[in-house]
C-alpha positions as CSV (number, residue, x, y, z in Angstrom):
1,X,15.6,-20.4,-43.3
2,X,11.7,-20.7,-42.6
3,X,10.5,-16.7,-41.6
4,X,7.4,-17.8,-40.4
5,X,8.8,-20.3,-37.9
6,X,10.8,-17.2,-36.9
7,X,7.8,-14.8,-36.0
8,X,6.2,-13.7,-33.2
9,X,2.6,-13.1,-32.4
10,X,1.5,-10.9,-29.6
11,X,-2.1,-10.8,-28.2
12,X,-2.5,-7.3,-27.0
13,X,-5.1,-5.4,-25.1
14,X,-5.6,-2.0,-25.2
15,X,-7.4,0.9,-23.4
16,X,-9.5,3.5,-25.3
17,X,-10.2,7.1,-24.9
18,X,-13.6,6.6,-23.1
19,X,-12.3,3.8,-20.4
20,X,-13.0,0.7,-22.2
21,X,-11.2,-2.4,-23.5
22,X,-10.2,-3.4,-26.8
23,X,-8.1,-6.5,-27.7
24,X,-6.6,-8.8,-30.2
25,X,-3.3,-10.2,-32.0
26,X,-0.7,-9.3,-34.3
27,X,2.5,-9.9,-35.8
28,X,3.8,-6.6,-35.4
29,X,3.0,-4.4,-32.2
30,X,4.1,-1.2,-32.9
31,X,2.4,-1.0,-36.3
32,X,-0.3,-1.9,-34.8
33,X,-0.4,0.1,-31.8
34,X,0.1,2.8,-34.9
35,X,-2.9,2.2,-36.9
36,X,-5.4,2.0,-33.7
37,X,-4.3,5.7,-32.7
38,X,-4.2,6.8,-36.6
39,X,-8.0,5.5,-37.3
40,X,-6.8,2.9,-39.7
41,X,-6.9,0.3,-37.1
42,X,-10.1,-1.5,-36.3
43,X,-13.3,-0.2,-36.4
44,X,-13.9,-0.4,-32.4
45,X,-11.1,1.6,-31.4
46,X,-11.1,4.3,-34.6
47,X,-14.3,6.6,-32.7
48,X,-12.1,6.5,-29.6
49,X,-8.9,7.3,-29.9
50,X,-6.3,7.9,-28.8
51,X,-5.7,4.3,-27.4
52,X,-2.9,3.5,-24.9
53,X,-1.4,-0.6,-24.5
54,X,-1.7,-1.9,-20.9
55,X,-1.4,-5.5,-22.3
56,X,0.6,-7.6,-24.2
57,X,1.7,-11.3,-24.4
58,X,4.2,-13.0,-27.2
59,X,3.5,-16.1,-28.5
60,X,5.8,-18.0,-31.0
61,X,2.5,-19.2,-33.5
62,X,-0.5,-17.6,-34.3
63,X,-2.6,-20.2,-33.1
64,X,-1.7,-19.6,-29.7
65,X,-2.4,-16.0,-29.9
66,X,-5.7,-16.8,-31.1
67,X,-6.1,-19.2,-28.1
68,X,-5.0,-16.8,-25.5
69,X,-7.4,-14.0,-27.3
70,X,-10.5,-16.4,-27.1
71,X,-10.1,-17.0,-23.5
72,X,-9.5,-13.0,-22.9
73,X,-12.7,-12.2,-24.5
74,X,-14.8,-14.3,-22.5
75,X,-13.3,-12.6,-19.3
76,X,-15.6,-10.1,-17.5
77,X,-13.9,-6.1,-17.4
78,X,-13.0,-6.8,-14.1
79,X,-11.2,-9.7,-14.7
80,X,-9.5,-8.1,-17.7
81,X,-8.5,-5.6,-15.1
82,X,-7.0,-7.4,-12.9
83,X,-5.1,-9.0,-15.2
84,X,-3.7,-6.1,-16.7
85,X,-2.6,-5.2,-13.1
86,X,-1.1,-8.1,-12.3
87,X,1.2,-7.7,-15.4
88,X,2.1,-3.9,-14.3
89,X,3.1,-5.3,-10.7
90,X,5.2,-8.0,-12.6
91,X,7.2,-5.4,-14.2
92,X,7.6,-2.9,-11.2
93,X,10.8,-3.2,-9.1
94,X,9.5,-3.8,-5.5
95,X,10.6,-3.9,-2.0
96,X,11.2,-7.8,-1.4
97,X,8.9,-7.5,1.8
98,X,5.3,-7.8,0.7
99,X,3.5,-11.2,0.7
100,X,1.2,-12.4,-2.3
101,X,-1.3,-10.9,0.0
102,X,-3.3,-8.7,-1.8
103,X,-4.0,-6.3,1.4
104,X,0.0,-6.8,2.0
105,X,0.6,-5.4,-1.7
106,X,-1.9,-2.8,-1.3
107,X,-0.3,-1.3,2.0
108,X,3.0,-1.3,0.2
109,X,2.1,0.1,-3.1
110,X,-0.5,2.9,-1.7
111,X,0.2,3.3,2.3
112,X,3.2,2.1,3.5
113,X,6.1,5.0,3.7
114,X,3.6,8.0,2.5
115,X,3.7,11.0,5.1
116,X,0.6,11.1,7.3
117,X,-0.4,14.4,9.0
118,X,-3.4,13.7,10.6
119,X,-4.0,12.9,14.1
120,X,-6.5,10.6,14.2
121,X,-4.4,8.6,11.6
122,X,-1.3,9.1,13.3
123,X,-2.9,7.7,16.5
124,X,-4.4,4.9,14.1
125,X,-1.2,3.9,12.8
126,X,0.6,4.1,16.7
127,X,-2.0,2.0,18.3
128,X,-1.8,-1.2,15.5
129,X,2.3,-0.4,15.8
130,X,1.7,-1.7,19.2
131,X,-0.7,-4.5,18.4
132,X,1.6,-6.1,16.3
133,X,4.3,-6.6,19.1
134,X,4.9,-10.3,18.9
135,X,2.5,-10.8,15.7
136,X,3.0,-10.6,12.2
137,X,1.9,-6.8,10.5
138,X,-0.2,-8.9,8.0
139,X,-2.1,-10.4,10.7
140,X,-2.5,-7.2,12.3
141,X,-3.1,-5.9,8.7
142,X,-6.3,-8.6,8.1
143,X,-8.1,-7.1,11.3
144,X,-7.9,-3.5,10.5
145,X,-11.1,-2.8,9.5
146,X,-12.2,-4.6,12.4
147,X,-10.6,-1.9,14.3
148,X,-11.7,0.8,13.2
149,X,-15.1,-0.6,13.5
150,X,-14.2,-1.3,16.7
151,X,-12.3,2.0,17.7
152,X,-14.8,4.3,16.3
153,X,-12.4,4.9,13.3
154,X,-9.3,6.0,16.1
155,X,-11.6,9.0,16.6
156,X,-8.7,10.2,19.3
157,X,-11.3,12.0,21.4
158,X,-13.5,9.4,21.6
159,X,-11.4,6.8,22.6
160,X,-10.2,9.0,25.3
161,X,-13.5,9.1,26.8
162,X,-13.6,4.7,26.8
163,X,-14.3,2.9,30.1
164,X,-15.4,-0.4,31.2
165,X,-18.3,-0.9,29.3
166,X,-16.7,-0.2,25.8
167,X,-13.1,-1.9,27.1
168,X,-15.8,-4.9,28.1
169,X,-16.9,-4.8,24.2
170,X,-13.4,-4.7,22.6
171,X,-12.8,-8.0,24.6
172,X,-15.7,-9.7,23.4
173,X,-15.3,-8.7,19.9
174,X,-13.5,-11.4,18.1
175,X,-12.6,-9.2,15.2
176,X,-9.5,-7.6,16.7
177,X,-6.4,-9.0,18.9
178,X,-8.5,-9.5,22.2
179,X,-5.5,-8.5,24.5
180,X,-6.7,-6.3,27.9
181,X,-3.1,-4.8,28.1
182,X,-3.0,-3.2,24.0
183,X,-6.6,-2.3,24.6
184,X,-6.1,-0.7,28.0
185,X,-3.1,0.8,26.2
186,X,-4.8,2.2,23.1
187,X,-7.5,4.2,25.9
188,X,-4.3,5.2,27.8
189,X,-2.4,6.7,24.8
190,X,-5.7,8.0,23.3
191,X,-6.1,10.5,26.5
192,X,-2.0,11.5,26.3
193,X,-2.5,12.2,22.5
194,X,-5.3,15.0,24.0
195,X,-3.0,16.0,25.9
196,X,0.1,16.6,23.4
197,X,-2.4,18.3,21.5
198,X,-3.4,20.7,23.9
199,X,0.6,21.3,24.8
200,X,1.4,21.4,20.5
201,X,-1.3,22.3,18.9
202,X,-1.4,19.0,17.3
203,X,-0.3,15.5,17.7
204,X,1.4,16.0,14.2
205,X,3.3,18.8,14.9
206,X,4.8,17.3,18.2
207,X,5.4,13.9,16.5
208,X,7.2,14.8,13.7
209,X,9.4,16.9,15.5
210,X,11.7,13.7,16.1
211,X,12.8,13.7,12.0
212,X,12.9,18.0,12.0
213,X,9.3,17.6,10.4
214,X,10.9,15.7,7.1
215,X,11.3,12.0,6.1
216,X,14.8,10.4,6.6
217,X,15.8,8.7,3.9
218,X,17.7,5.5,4.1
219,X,18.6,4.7,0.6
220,X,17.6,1.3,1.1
221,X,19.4,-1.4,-1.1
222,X,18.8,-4.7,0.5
223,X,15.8,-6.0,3.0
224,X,19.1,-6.5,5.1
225,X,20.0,-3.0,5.4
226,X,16.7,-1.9,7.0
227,X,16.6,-1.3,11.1
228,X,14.8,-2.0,13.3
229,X,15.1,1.0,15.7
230,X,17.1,4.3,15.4
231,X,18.3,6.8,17.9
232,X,15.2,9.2,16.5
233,X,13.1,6.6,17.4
234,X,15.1,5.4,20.8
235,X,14.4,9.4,21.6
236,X,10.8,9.1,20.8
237,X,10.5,6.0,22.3
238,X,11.9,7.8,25.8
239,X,9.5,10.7,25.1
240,X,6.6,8.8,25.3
241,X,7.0,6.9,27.9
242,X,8.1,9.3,30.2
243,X,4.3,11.0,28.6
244,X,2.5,7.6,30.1
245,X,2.2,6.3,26.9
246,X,2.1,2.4,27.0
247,X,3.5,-0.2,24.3
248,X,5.9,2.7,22.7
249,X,9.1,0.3,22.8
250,X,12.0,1.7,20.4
251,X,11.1,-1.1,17.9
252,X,7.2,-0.1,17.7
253,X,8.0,3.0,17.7
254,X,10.5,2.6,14.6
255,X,7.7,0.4,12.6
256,X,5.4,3.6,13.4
257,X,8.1,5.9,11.7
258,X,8.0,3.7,8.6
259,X,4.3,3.5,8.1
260,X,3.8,7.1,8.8
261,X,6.4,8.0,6.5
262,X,8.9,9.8,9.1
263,X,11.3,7.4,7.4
264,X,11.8,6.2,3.7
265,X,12.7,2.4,4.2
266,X,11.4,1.5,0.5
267,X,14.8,0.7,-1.6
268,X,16.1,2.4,-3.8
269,X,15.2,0.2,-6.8
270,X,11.4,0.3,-5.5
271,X,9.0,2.2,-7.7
272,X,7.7,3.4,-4.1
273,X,11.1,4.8,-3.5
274,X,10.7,8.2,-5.4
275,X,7.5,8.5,-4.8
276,X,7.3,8.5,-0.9
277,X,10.4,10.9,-1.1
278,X,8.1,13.5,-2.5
279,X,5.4,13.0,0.2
């Protein structure tokens, strides 16, 4: 039986004490892992240890490793970077949701499901609930920053204090969802948020009364399994719009919940899951 036809190569990269990249191939992994972190390794990594692997490929001849290594090495640090995260996100479980957009991946991985307590954020995440009624989030998603150009970062008081000569703007500016009815909402709700403040103390504090101030946690399993409205957010939904706020439908209202974190709607099997439990 030929051994060698047997073996396998890995190319490798690994990260060093002070930030930087090392990389290169071998036939054993963990040995080699070993001698990097025992200074018997190569001479790079032996002044900056300890070294921790955030790369690796297998290859089935050494020539190929040597190939892949080549090309690595001619890669910027940013480029290395991004392909070290590219691998991670490969070997994360992840809610089946997310697009290959890279702002869509983003807002699941760091946004989506993580308890917000701030107003102005609260109101932020309300008012583009409500612009995406009959669009897509991710095309609501690509604009934000538009928006909070536009909407003087959903500074609540602000806002509150729009009339026709900002509304005017917001329907010239071609970087947002030009639509008078969300925009005339967005002033509307802007000036009832003052208002719950003024009544609760805080916008916070009276919205996240509807969950008994704590995320609800569905325990997710399937993309099927996950609502669309609930009866906390049919109550909040009533709540507001006997308040005067506009474009609060149940449905919005429930896609609010989930971006704000009032509900956990990440599966189980998500390595979100655990992590927006803890808040």
């Amino acid at each position: 039986m030929n051994k060698s036809a047997d073996q396998k190569w890995f190319f490798y990269i690994v990260r060093c004490r002070d930030g930087s990249l090392y990389s290169g191939i071998t036939n054993d992994l963990v040995n080699r892992l070993r001698q990097h972190n025992n200074g018997t390794g190569a001479k790079y990594t032996s002044g900056r240890r300890p070294v921790t692997l955030v790369y690796s490929e297998k290859y089935s001849s050494v020539s190929e490793a040597l190939k892949r290594e080549a090309q690595v090495k001619n890669l910027s640090k940013d480029k290395k970077e991004q392909l070290i995260m590219t691998q991670s996100r490969q070997e994360q479980k992840t809610c089946d949701w997310p697009s290959g957009n890279p702002l869509m991946l983003a807002y699941h991985d760091e946004e989506w499901g993580v308890p917000v307590h701030d107003d102005n954020k609260l109101f932020e995440s309300l008012t583009l609930s409500g612009v995406q009624a009959g669009l897509s989030w991710q095309t609501v998603l690509n604009k934000r920053e538009n928006y909070r150009k536009a909407f003087d970062a959903f500074d609540v008081r602000k806002i509150a204090r729009y009339g026709d000569k900002e509304t005017q703007r917001l329907l010239a500016d071609s970087g947002i969802i030009r639509n008078r009815l969300k925009i005339a909402a967005a002033i509307q709700n802007a000036k009832k948020v003052l208002e719950i403040q003024k009544e609760f103390g805080s916008f916070d504090k009276y919205i996240w009364q509807f969950v008994d101030g704590k995320p609800i946690d569905n325990k997710i399993k399937s993309l099927e399994e996950i609502p669309a409205i609930s009866k906390e957010s049919e109550v909040m939904s009533k709540d507001l719009r006997q308040r005067g706020f506009k474009f609060v439908g149940s449905t919005i209202c429930y896609a609010f919940m989930q971006a704000v974190g009032m509900v956990n709607d990440h599966m189980v099997t998500c390595f979100r899951y655990k992590v927006s439990q803890r808040g």
